[in-house]
N, C-alpha and C positions, 0 to 999 in steps of 0.2 A: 551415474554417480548417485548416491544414495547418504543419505545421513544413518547414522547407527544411533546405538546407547550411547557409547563411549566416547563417539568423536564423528569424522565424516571420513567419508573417502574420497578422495581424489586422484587428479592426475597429472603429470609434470611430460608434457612434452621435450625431452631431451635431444634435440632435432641437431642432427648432421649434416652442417653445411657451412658452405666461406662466406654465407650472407649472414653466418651472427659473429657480432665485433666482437674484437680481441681485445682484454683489457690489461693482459702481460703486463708489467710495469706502471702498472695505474690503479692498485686497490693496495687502500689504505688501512691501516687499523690505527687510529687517533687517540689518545688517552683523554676522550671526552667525551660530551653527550651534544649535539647539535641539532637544536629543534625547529630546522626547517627542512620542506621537503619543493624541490621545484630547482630548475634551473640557475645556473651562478658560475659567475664566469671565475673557478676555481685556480683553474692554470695562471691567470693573472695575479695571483697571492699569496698562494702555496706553491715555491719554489725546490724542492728537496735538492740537495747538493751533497756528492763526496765527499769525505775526508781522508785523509792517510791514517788516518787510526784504524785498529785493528783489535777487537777484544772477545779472546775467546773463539778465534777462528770468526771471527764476523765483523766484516767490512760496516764502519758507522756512515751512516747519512745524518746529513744536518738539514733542519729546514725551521721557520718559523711561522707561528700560526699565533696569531691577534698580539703579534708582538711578544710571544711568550717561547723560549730556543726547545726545540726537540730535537732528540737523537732517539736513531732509528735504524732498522738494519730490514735488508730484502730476501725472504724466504724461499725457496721453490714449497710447491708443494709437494707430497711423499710421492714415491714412486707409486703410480698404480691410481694418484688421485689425481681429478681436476676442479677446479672450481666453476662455480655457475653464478649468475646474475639472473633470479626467476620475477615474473612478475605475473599478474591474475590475465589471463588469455581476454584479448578485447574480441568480443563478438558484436557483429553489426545489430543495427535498433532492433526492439524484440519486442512485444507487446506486452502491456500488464501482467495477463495471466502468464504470459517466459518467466515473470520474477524471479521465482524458484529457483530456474537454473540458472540463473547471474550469480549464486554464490554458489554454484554446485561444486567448486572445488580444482579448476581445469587452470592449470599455469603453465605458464612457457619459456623455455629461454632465451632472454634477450641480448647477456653476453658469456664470456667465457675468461679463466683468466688462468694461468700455471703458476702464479706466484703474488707472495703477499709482503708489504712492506709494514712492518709497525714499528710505534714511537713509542717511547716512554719521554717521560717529562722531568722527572728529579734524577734522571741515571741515563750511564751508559748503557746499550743491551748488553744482553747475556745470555748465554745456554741455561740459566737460572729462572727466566722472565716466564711469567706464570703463561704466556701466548704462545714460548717454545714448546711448553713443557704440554702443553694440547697438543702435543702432534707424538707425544709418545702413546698418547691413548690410542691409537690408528695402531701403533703394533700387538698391543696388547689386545684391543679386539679382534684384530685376525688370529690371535692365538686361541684365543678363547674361543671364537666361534669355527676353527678349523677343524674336520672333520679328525679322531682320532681312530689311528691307524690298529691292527690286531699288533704290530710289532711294537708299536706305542706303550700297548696293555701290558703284553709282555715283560719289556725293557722295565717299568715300571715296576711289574709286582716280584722281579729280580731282584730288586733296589729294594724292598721293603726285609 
């Protein structure tokens, strides 16, 4: 790994196997900013629960956080994606001169998840909500970056 002009280069070990945890039904997207980092027994707090409501094809959850009611709803992610939990790869002690490469850039993944839950706080969800409407951007980039075809060209300069 090398630094550049523009930035660095690094590496994301994306590693294949049932020894990294599953966090399926347990990532959150919060309509807030929480500025601790460390351990906390969250399960005991944040309780998310079902409701029979239904808006816009999307089943709401209800939960509460610092006493304050959020409604929320459970995403998969697109076909084709998964999600990751990365963090900076720990390497055993290394002597002063290793410095260097303790920020060389080398992350790994530590879990994995196929779906995401978020809240909003003054509303129901919706196919409206600026977190859904991120996941159209995934079509629109595979459009754009997908190879165009000579019968593409064609079709096209028919139509003009």
């Amino acid at each position: 790994m090398a630094n550049q002009e523009m930035g660095s280069v690094g590496s994301i070990n994306l590693r294949n196997g049932e020894s990294m945890v599953d966090l399926t039904g347990r990532v959150h997207q919060l309509p807030c900013c929480i500025k601790f980092t460390g351990p906390s027994p969250v399960s005991h707090y944040f309780k998310p629960k079902s409701t029979d409501v239904e808006v816009d094809g999307l089943s709401v959850n209800e939960a509460y956080f610092r006493g304050r009611k959020l409604q929320g709803t459970t995403m998969p992610l697109p076909q084709g994606y998964s999600g990751f939990v990365i963090g900076k790869k720990k390497v055993g002690k290394r002597k002063a001169s290793d410095k260097s490469e303790e920020d060389s850039g080398c992350w790994e993944t530590n879990a994995k998840f196929q779906n995401v839950t978020f809240w909003n706080h003054d509303s129901l969800p919706s196919q409206d909500d600026a977190f859904l409407r991120t996941f159209h951007w995934l079509a629109v980039a595979k459009a754009l970056h997908q190879p165009v075809t000579t019968e593409d060209l064609e079709s096209a300069s028919i139509n003009l």
